[in-house]
C-alpha positions in Angstrom: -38.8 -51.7 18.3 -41.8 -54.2 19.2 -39.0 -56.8 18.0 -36.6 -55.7 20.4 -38.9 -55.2 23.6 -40.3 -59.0 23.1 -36.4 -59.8 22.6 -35.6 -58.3 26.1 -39.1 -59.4 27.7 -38.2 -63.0 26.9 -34.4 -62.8 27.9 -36.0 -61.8 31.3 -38.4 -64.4 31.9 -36.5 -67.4 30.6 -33.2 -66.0 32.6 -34.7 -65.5 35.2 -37.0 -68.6 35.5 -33.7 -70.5 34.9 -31.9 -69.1 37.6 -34.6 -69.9 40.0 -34.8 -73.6 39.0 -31.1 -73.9 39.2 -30.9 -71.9 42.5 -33.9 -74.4 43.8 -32.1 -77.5 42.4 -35.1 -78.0 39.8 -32.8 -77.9 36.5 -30.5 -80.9 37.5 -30.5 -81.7 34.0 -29.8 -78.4 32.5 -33.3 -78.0 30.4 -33.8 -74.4 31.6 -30.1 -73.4 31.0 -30.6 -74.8 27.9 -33.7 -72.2 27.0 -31.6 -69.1 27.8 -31.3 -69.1 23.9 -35.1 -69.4 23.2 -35.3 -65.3 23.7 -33.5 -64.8 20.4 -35.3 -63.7 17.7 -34.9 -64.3 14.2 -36.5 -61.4 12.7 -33.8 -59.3 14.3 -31.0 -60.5 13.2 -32.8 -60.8 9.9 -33.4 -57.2 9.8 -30.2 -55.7 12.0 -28.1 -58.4 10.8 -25.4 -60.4 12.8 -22.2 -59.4 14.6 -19.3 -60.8 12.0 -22.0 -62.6 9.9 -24.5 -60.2 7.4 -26.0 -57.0 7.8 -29.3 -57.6 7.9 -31.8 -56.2 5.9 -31.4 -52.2 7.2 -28.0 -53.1 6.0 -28.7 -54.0 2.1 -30.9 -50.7 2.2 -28.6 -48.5 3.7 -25.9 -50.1 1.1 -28.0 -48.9 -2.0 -29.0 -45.8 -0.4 -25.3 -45.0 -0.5 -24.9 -46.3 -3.8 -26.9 -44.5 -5.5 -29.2 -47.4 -6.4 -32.7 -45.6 -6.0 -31.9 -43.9 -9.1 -32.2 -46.9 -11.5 -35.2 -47.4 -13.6 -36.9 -49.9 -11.0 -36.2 -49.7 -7.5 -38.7 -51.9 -5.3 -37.5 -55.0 -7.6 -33.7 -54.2 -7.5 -33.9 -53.8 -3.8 -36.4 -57.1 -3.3 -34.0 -59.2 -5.8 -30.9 -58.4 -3.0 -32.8 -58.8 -0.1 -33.9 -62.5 -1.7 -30.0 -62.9 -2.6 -28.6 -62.7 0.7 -31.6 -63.7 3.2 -33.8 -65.4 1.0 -32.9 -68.6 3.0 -33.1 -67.3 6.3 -35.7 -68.8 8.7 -37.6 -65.2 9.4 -37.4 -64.1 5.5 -41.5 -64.9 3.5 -41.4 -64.5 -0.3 -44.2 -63.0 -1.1 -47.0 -64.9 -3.3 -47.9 -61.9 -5.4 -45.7 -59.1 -6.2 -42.1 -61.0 -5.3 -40.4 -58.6 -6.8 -41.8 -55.8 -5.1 -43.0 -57.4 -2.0 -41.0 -59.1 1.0 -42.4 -60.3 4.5 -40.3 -60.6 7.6 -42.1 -63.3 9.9 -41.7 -61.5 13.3 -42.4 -62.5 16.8 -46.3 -61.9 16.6 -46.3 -63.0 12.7 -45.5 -62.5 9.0 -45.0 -59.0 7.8 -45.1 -58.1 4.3 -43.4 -55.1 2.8 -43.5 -53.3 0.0 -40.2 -52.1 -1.4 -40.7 -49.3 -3.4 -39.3 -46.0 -2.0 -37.2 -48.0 0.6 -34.0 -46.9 -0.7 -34.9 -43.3 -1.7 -36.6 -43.1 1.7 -33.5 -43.7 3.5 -31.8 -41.9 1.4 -33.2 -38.9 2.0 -33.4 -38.9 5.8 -32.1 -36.0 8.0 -31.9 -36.1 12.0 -33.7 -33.6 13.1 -31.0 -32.7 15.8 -28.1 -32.3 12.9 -30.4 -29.7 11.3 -31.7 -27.8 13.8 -28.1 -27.6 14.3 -26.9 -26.4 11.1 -29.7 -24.1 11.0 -28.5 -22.3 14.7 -24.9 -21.9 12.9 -24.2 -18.2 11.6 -22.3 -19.4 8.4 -24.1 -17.6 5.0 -22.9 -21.0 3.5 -24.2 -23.6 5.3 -27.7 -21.6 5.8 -27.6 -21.3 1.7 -26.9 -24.7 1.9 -30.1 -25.6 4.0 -32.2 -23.1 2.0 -33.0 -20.9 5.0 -32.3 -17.7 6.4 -30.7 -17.1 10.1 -34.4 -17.5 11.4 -34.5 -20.9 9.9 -37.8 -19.5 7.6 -37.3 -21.0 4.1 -35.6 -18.4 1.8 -38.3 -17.0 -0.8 -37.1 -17.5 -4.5 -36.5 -13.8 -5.3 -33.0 -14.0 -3.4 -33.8 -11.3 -1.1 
């Protein structure tokens, strides 16, 4: 989110700090036209990927959450191993000194980030919007409140059945 605000912040400025030297016939030579692309970021498209290029980072994640990768015997260095494969050359992707196969750093705008891997995948796996549920849990279908393990109140059912 902090990736994304600097993102816009800096699209602003330099846009707009362009268009005022061009308007005022300061950027005869195009210099400030030319930094329109300076508000790019590389952590983002590290981590959210690139339209028609990669998926980032959330994308290798959300590939092994679907998989069914968090249930192999060790997680945080499967998951680290293809995060190195596919962005270990990119120019906002740290290896990590100690722990490389657990441990990744993203080097965003205000500086490197190091992550630890482990639980990633089953993490995402296991995520629920809150608006789907409370959804489900309005709907008067026996099944689908069997399903969520609640009653018609949305009160977690007690073991007994009753």
């Amino acid at each position: 989110c902090n990736e994304r605000m600097q993102q816009y912040f800096n699209r602003q400025v330099f846009a707009c700090e362009a268009e005022e030297y061009e308007a005022e016939g300061f950027d005869t030579d195009g210099h400030w036209r030319r930094l329109l692309g300076a508000y790019q970021l590389p952590a983002l498209a590290l981590l959210e990927g690139e339209a028609n290029k990669s998926t980032g980072i959330f994308g290798v994640i959300n590939d092994r959450s679907r998989c069914g990768f968090e249930h192999s015997k060790d997680k945080s260095e499967g998951l680290v191993d293809s995060i190195v494969a596919s962005y270990g050359k990119h120019p906002a992707f740290c290896k990590a000194s100690r722990n490389p196969g657990r441990v990744f750093g993203v080097r965003h705008f205000a500086g490197e980030v190091f992550y630890e891997a482990a639980q990633f995948v089953g993490k995402n796996a296991s995520a629920h919007r809150p608006d789907i549920v409370e959804f489900l849990r309005a709907s008067v279908s026996t099944f689908v409140q069997e399903l969520l393990g609640s009653d018609a109140d949305g009160s977690p059912q007690s073991g007994d059945g009753a």
